[in-house]
N, C-alpha and C positions, 0 to 999 in steps of 0.2 A: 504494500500500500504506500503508495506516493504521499508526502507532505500535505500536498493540497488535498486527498483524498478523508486523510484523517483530520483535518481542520473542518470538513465540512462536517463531519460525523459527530463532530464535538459543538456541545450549545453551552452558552455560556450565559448566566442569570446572575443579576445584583439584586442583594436585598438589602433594605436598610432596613434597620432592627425596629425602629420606632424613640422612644424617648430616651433608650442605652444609647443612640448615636453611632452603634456599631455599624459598620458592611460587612457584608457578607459574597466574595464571589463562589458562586459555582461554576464547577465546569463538568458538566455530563457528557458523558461517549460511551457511544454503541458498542458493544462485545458483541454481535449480531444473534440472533434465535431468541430476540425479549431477554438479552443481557444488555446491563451496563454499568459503570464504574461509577464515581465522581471524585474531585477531590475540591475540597474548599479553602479558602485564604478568606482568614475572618480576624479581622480586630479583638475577637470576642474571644475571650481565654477556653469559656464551656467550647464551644464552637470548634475550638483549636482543637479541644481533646476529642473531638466524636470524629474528627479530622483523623486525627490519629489511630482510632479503632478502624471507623468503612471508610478512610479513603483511600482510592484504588481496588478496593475487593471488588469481585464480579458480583452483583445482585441479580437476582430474575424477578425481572419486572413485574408478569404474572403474580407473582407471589407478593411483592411488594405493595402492588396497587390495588390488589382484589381481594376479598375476602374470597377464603375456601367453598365453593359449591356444597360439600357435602355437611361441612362443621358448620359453616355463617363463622371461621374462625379469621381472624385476619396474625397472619405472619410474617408482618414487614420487620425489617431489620434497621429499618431508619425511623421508624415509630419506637420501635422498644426501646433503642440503645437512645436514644434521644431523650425519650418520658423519662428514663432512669440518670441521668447525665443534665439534663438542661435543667434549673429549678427555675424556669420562666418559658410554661407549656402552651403558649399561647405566640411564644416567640412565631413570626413568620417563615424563619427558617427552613423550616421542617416545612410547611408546604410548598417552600421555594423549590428543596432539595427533589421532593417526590416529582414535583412538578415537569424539572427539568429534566429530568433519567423517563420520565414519562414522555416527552418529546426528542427525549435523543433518540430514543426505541419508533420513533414514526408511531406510537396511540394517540397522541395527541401535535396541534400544530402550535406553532410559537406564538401566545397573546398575549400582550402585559395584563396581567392583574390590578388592582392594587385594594388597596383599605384609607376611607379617604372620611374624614371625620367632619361634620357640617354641624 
């Protein structure tokens, strides 16, 4: 795989944390078959360490983004280790991260979000 082949494969998401003032980059890529990686560059020390658990591991997306058919169980790995590690579960992060491993894997297309207070 050519340089440019692997840059397009990779999606790349900023979140800002909200009143902590952190960012947060991700960067998700395809492992292809509903795999994929990320790894993050965060201001945010929690952040830094969930960094250091899943980033780079291969995830399957399936599993990440769906709950189980037959249990209603869900077994994502960026849910758990996250609820267990971040003491602010409400953080953005965590839907940034699902988000963007969700659009690396082509289930979903690239759309800002946001959370906008009035």
């Amino acid at each position: 795989m050519d340089i440019l082949e692997k840059v397009q494969k990779m999606v790349k998401v900023e979140i800002t944390g909200g009143i902590c003032g952190f960012t947060t980059q991700v960067y998700a890529e395809d492992k292809t078959g509903y795999k994929a990686s990320f790894q993050l560059e965060s201001q945010c020390p929690n952040w830094k360490k969930i960094n250091e658990v899943l980033g780079g591991k291969e995830l399957n997306m399936m599993t990440e983004l769906f709950k189980d058919k037959k249990t209603g169980t869900l077994n994502s790995q960026v849910l758990e280790v996250s609820l267990k590690m971040i003491p602010h579960i409400s953080c953005p992060v965590i839907s940034g991260i699902l988000k963007a491993l969700e659009v690396s894997v082509g289930l979903a297309l690239p759309k800002d979000a946001a959370i906008t207070f009035k």
